[in-house]
N, C-alpha and C positions, 0 to 999 in steps of 0.2 A: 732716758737719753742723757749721753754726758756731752757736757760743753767743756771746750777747753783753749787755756789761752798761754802765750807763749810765758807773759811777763806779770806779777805783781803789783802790787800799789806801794807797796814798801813801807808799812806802817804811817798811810799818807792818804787821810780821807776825803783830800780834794784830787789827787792824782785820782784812786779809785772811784771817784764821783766823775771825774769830769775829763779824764783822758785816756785812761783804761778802761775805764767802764764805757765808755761811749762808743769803742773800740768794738766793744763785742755785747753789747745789750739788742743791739737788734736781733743777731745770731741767736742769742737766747731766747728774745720774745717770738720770733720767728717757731721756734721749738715748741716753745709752753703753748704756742696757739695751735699747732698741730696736737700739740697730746690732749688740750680741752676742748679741740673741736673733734673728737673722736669719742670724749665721754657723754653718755644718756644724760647724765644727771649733778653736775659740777657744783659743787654746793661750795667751794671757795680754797685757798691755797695753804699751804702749810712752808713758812720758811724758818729756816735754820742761822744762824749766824752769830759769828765772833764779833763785838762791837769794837774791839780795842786795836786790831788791825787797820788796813786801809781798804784794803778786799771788801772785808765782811762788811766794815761799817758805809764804805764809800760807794762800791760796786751794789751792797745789800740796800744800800739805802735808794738807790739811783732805780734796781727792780721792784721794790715796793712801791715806789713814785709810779714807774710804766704801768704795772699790772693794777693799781688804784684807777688811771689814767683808762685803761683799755676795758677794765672788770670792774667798776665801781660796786657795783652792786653784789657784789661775790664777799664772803669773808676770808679773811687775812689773818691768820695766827699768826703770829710771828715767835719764834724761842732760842731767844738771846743769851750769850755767854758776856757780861760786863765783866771788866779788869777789876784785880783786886791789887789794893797798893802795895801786898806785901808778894805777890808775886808777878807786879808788873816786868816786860823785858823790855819795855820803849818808855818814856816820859812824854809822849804824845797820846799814849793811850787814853788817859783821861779827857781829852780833847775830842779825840773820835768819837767817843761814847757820848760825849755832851751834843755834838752835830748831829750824832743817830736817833738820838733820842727826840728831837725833834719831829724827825719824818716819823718816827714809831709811833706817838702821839699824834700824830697829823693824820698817818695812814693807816695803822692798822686798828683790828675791832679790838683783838688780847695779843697781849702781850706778856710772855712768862718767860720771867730773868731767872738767869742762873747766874 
């Protein structure tokens, strides 16, 4: 299933936490409950994500919050892309990554950085 949304977070992990994401997290959870309620045998999630945006970290962080929230008992891979300072293209990206890491520490089981 794809989700899709008009607007970005703009390299801005509280917009995509908390005003974009908010936007369209239900449409999403909406989704992911259809496709696990249709599997025999759900053994837990597999997410992908950029930390250093506002999307990945802000939008990423706010569904790993839900689906802890709705599937506690499920496990959570999580496999993240952190910024590198020699190829950073925002001077917030270290910021994002520090707020994501949080919730990745909070909510998931593994966590594998790239």
């Amino acid at each position: 299933q794809l989700i899709s949304g008009k607007e970005d977070a703009a390299n801005n992990f509280a917009r995509g936490h908390y005003t974009v994401g908010k936007e369209i997290i239900d449409k999403a959870m909406d989704t992911i409950r259809k496709v696990a309620d249709g599997c025999t045998s759900l053994q837990g999630f597999a997410l992908f994500s950029s930390v250093g945006g506002g999307t990945g970290a802000g939008l990423g962080t706010l569904l790993l919050e839900q689906l802890s929230s709705e599937y506690g008992k499920k496990s959570k891979l999580c496999f993240s892309v952190f910024p590198s300072p020699k190829l950073a293209t925002s001077v917030v990206e270290p910021y994002n990554s520090v707020l994501t890491s949080h919730a990745l520490l909070e909510y998931a089981e593994v966590v594998n950085v790239f």
